[in-house]
C-alpha positions as CSV (number, residue, x, y, z in Angstrom):
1,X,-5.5,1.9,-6.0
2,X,-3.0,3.5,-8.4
3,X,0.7,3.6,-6.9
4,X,1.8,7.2,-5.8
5,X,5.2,8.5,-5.2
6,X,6.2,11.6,-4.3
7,X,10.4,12.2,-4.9
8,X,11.6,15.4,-3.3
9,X,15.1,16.5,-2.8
10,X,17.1,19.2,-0.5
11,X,20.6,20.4,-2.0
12,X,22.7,23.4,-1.2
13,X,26.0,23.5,-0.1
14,X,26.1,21.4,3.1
15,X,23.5,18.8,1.8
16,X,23.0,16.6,-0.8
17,X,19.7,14.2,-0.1
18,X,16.9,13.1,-1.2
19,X,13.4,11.9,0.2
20,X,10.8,9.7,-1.5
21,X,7.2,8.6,-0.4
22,X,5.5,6.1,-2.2
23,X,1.4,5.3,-1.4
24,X,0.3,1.8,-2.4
25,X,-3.2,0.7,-0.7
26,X,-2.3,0.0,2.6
27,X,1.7,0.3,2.6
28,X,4.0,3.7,2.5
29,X,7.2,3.0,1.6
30,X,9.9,5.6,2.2
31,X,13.4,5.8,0.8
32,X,16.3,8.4,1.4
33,X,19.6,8.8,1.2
34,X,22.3,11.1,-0.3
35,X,21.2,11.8,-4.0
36,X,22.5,9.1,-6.5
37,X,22.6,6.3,-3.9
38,X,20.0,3.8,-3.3
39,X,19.7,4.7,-0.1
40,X,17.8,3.6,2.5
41,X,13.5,2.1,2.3
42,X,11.2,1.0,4.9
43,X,7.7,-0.2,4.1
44,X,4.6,0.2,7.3
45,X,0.9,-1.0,6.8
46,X,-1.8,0.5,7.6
47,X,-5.3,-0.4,8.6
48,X,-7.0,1.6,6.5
49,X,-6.1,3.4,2.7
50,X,-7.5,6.6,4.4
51,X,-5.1,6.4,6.8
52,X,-1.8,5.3,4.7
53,X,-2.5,8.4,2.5
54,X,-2.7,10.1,5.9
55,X,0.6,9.6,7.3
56,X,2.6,10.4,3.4
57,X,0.6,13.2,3.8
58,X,2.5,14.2,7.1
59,X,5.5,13.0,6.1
60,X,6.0,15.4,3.0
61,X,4.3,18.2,4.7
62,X,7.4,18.0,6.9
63,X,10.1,17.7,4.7
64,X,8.6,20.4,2.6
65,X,8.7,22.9,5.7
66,X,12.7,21.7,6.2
67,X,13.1,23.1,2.8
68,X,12.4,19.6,0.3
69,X,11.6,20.9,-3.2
70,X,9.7,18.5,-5.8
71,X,12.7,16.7,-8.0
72,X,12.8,14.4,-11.4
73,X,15.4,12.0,-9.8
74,X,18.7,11.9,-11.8
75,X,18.5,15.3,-12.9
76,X,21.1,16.2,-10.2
77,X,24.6,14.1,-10.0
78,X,25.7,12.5,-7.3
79,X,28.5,14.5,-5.3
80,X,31.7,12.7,-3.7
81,X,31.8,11.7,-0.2
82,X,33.5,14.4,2.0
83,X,36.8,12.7,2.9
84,X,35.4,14.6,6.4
85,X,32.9,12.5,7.4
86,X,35.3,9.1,7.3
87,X,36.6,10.7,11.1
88,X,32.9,9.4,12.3
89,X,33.9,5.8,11.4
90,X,34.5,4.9,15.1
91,X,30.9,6.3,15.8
92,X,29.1,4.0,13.7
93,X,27.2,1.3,14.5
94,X,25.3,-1.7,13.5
95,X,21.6,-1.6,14.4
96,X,18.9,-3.6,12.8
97,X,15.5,-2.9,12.2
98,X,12.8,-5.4,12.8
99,X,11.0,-7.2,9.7
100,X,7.3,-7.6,10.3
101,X,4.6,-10.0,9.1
102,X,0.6,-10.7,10.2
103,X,1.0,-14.0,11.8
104,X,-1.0,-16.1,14.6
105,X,-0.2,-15.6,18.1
106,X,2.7,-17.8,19.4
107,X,4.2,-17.8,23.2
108,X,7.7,-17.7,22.2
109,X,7.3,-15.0,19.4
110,X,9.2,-11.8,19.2
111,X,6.0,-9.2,18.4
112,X,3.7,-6.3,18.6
113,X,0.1,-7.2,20.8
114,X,-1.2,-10.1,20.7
115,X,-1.6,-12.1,24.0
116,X,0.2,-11.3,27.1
117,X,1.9,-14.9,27.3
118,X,2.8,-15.8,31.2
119,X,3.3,-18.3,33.8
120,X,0.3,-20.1,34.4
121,X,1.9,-20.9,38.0
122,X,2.5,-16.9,39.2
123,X,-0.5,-14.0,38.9
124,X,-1.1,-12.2,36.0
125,X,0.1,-8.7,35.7
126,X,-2.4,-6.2,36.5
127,X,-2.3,-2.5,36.4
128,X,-1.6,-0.7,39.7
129,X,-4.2,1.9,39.1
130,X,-7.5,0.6,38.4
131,X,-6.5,-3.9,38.6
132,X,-7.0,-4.2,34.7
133,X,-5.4,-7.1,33.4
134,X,-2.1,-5.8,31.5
135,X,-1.9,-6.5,27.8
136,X,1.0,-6.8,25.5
137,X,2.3,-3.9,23.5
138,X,6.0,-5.3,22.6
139,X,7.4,-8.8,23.7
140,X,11.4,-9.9,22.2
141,X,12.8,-13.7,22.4
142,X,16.2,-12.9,23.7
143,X,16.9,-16.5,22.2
144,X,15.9,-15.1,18.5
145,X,18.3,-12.4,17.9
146,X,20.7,-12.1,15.6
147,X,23.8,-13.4,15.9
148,X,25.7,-10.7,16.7
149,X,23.9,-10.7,20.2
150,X,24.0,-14.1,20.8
151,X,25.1,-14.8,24.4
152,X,24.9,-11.0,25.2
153,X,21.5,-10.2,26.5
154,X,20.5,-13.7,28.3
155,X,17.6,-15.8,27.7
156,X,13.4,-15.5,28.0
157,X,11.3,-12.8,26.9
158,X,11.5,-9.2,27.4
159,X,7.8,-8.1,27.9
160,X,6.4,-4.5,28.0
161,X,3.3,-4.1,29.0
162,X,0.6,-1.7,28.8
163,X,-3.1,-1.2,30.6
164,X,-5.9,-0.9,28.1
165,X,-8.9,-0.3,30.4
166,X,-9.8,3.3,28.8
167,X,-11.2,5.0,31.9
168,X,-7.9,4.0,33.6
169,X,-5.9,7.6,34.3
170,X,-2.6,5.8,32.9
171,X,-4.0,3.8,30.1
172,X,-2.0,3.5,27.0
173,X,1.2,4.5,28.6
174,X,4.8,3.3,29.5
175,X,5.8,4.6,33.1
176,X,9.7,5.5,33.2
177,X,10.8,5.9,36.6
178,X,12.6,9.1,37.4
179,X,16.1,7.1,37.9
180,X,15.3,5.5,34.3
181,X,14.8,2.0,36.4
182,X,12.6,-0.1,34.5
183,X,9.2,0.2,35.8
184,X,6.6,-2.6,36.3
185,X,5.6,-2.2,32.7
186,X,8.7,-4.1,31.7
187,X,10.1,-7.5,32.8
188,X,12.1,-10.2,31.4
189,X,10.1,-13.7,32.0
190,X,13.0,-16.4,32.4
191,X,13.3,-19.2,30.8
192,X,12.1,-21.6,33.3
193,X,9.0,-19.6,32.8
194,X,8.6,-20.1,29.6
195,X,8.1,-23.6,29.8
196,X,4.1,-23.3,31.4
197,X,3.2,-20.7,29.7
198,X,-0.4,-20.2,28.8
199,X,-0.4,-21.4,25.1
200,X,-3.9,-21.0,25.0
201,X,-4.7,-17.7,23.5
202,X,-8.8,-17.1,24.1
203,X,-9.0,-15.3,20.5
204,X,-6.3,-16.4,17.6
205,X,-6.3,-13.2,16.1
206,X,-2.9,-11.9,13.4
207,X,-0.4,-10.6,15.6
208,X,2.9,-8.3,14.2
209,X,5.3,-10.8,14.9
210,X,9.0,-10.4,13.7
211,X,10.1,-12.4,11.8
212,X,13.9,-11.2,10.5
213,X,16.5,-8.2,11.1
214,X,17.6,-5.9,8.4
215,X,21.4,-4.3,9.4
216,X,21.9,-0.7,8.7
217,X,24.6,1.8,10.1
218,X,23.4,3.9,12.9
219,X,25.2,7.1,14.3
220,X,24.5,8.8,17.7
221,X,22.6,12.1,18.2
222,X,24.4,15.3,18.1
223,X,24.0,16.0,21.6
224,X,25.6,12.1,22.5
225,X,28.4,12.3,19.8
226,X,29.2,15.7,21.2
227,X,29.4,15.9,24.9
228,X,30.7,12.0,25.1
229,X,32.9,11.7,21.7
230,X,33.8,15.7,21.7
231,X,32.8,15.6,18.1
232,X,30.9,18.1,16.2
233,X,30.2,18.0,12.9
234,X,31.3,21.1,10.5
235,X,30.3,23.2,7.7
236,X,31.0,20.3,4.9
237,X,27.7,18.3,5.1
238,X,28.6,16.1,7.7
239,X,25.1,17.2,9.8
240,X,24.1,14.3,7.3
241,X,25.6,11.9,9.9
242,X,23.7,13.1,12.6
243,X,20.9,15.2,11.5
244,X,20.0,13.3,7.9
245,X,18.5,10.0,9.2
246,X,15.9,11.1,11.3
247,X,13.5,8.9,9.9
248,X,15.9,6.0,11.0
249,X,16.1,7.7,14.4
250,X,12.2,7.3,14.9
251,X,12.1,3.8,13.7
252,X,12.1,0.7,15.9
253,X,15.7,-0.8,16.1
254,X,17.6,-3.2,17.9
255,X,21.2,-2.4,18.6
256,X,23.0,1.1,17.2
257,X,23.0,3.9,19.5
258,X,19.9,5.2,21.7
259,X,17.8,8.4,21.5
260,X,18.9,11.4,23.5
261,X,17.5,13.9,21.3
262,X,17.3,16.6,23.4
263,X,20.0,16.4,26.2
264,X,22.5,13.8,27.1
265,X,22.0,12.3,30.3
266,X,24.3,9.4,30.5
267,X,23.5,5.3,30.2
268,X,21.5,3.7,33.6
269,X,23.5,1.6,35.8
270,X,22.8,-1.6,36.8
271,X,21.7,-1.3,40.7
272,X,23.2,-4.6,41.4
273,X,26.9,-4.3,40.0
274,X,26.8,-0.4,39.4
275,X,28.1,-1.4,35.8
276,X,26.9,0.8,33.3
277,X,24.6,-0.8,31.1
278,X,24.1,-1.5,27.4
279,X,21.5,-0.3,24.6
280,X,19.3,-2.7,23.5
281,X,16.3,-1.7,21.7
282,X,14.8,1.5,20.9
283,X,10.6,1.7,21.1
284,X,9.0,4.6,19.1
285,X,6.7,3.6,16.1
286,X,5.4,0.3,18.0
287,X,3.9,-2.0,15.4
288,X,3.5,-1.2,11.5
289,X,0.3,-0.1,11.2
290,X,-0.4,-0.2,14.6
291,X,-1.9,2.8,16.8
292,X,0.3,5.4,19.0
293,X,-0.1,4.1,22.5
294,X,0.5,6.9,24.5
295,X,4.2,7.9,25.2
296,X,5.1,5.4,22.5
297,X,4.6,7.4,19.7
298,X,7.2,8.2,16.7
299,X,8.2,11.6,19.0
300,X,8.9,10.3,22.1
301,X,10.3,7.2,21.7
302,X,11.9,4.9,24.7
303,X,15.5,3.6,25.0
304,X,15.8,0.5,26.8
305,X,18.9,-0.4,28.5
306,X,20.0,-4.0,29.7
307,X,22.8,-5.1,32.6
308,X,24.9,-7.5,30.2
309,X,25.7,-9.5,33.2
310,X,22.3,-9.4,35.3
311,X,20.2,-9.2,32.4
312,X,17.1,-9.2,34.3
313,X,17.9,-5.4,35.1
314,X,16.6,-3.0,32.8
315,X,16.6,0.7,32.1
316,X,14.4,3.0,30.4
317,X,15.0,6.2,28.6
318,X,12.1,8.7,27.2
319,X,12.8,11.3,24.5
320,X,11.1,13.7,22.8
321,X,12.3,14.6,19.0
């Protein structure tokens, strides 16, 4: 299949950006950025062409409503950085997005599906509702991060999980309590676990396993950067901080700052120490490729929230964009 891309651009007096889809077989690759930067690309696979074209058919669609208008890049210059938008230094953050590859099921592997590893020793987790089996959507080494993190977030695997059984009432869905507790769909096994786990798989199909981190600055939402910070950004542009990366917003991420899209309602505490606890990964587009599983879906994505002492305490957050 011929390569396709799509550049558009959106410039007026407070913005100054650019958005470009490109279709290739399986892959859309999208870049963005302020106009006459590189800016920033992610690539996702799909299953099918049909539905690669699809989804750069949604994504255009929707910067052309925000006002995008088809663009020969270069013909507009690249405008200086407002000396404005260096007061959001102390806001920004280092997250990193996770690098994917189709590889074979392994226990230890940070990924998306595959097998449900666990200890061969304790009972497997089943869903409340109907006593399905639980699969695995998302599962993160806390040993394989990068280093940054190192000694921060403990040891074994954080595991969410999900109930497949279609005539199940909460199939395909992450439960988030109404304290933002971590529910039974999300545990971290310990180490000692680890060590029996079934490593066995019955089927040895590809997985989505991570394999690498790419860094990139993250920013909070408005609605965090304003009723926590007491910053609001102006009339210069500087909505670009906040309001310009919302493709990175909707991406998975480890690290940066979490979603609160539509209110700010404060980080979870940790019901052992009553510290407040930390951001550690943000679940919304789930594996490339990959199918929305219920709540998880590019809209409503899922903060999750760690104790950095009693790292077996979790938190969940759900948004809606």
């Amino acid at each position: 299949m011929t390569q396709e891309t799509t550049y558009l651009e959106f410039s007026d007096e407070k913005s100054h950006k650019f958005y470009e889809v490109t279709l290739n077989g399986l892959e859309v690759t999208i870049r963005y950025g302020r106009i006459g930067d590189a800016g920033s690309a992610s690539t996702k696979t799909y299953d099918t062409e049909a539905k690669a074209q699809a989804e750069a058919k949604k994504v255009i669609h929707s910067k052309l409503k925000k006002g995008y208008e088809p663009a020969v890049a270069g013909d507009r210059t690249k405008r200086p950085v407002l000396r404005g938008i260096a007061r959001f230094n102390h806001l920004r953050r280092t997250a990193w997005s996770p690098i994917v590859e189709s590889r074979t099921d392994a226990p230890l592997a940070s990924k998306y599906g595959g097998k449900l590893w666990f200890n061969l020793q304790d009972p497997r987790a089943t869903c409340m509702d109907c006593g399905h089996p639980k699969e695995c959507y998302f599962q993160l080494n806390l040993q394989d991060l990068p280093a940054e993190f190192q000694g921060k977030c403990g040891q074994g695997l954080l595991q969410v999980m999900i109930c497949s059984h279609d005539a199940c009432g909460c199939a395909y869905y992450i439960a988030v309590a109404d304290d933002e507790m971590a529910t039974e769909d999300i545990r971290v096994l310990p180490p000692e676990d680890t060590e029996t786990l079934d490593d066995k798989p019955e089927d040895s199909a590809p997985v989505h396993q991570i394999v690498g981190w790419q860094a990139f600055d993250d920013y909070p939402t408005y609605e965090e950067a304003q009723d926590v910070y007491n910053t609001e950004y102006g009339d210069e542009g500087e909505e670009e901080i906040f309001d310009g990366n919302d493709n990175v917003r909707k991406m998975d991420k480890l690290g940066g700052w979490p979603c609160f899209w539509q209110q700010f309602t404060g980080y979870p505490t940790c019901p052992v120490c009553q510290e407040t606890m930390q951001f550690l990964f943000l679940l919304s587009r789930g594996a490339p490729g990959g199918e929305d599983y219920g709540s998880l879906t590019e809209d409503c994505p899922i903060s999750i929230f760690q104790c950095s002492t009693h790292t077996n305490q979790l938190g969940l957050h759900m948004d809606a964009f």
